[in-house]
FIZA-198608 format. One record per residue (C-alpha): x, y, z; residue number from 1. Coordinates in pm, whole numbers, plus 32768, in hexadecimal, padded with zeros to 4 digits. Example, Ala and Ser with C-alpha at 12.3 -4.5 7.8 and 13.67 -1.06 7.14 Angstrom:
> 84CE  7E3E  830C  1
> 8557  7F96  82CA  2
//
This chain:
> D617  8B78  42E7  1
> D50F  8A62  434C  2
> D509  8B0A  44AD  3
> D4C0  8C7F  43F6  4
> D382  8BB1  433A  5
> D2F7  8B34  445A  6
> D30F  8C5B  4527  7
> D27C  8D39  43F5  8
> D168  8C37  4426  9
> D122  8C4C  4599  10
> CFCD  8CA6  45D7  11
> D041  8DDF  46A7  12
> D0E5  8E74  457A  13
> CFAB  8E5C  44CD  14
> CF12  8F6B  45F3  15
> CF47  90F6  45C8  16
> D026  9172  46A3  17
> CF2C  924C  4748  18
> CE57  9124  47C8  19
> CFB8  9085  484A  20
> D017  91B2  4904  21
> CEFD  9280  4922  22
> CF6F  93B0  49F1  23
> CDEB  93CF  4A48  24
> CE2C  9260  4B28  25
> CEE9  933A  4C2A  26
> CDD3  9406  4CBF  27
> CCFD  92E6  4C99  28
> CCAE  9218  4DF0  29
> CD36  90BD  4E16  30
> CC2B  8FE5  4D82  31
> CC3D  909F  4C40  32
> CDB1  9073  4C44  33
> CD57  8EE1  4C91  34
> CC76  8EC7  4B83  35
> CD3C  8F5D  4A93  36
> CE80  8E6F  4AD9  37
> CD94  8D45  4AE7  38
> CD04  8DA2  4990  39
> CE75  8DEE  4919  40
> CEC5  8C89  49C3  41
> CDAD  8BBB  496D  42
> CCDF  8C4B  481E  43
> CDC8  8D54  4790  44
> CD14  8D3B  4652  45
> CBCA  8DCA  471D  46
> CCA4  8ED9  477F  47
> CCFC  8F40  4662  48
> CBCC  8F42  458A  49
> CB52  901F  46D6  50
> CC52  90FE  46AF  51
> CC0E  910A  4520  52
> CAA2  918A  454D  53
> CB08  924B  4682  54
> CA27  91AD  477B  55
> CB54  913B  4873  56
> CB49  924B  4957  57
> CA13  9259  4961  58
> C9F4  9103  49BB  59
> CAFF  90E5  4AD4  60
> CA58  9222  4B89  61
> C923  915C  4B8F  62
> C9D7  904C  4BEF  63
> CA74  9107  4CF5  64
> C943  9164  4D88  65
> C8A4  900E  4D98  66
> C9F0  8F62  4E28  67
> CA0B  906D  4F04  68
> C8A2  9021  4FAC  69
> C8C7  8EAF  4F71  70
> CA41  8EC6  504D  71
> C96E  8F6C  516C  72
> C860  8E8D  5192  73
> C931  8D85  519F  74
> CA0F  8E25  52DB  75
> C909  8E6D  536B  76
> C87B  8D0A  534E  77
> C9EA  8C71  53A0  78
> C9DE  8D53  54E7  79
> C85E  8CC1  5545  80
> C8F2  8B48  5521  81
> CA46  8BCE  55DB  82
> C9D3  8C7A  56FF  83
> CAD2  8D63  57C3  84
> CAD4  8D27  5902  85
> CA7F  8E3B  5A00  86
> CBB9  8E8B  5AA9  87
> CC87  8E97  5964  88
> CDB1  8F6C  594B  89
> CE20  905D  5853  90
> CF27  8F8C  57B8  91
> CDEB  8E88  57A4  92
> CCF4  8F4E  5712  93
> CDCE  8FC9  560E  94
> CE27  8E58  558E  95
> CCCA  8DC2  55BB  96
> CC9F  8EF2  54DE  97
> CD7F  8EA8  53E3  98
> CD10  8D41  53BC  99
> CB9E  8DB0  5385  100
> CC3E  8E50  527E  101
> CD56  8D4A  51F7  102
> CC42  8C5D  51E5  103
> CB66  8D15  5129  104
> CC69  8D65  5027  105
> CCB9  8C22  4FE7  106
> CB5E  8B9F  4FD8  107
> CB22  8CB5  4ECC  108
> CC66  8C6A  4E01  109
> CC22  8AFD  4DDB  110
> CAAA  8B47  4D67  111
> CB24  8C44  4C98  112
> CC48  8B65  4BD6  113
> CB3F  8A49  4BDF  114
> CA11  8B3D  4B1D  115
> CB1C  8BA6  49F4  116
> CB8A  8A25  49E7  117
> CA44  89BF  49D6  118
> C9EB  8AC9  48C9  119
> CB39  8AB7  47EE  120
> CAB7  8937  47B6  121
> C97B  894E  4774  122
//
């Protein structure tokens, strides 16, 4: 019984469904995805008053976009400070590749989890 009352009271059950499973998240790229499960994570009350006055997919396409040009100026910026050298293979090239991109992923998630902190408390 107490464990029915406290899960009635977890802030998820609080969310419409659609902004839990919002069938619009799958054609959405990977940063909205992000967003949205650090919102859901983090703030889920943001989400949903978003999803209340229907401004959350609007917001995680712009979001999208923004991440999406913030991800590759930061590869491209890892790959200046990480040169490749010359006679680099394939197999090479395709991992010094991948860590452009690994690092700017991460760099984005933590300043991404860090922003909604930051806003939840103040």
């Amino acid at each position: 019984m107490k464990a029915q009352a406290e899960l009635q009271n977890h802030p998820h059950m609080e969310i419409p469904l659609d902004a839990l499973m919002m069938t619009e998240l799958e054609p959405m790229g990977h940063w909205a995805r992000v967003i949205h499960e650090t919102l859901l994570e983090i703030d889920p009350q943001r989400l949903k008053k978003m999803a209340e006055e229907n401004t959350l997919k609007q917001f995680l396409v712009k979001q999208q976009e923004l991440l999406s040009e913030e991800a590759r100026k930061l590869e491209k910026e890892w790959r200046l400070r990480n040169p490749l050298p010359v006679d680099a293979n394939q197999q090479l090239r395709a991992s010094w590749y991948n860590q452009a991109k690994q690092s700017a992923s991460e760099t984005l998630r933590d300043e991404i989890a860090k922003s909604y902190l930051m806003m939840k408390e103040a």
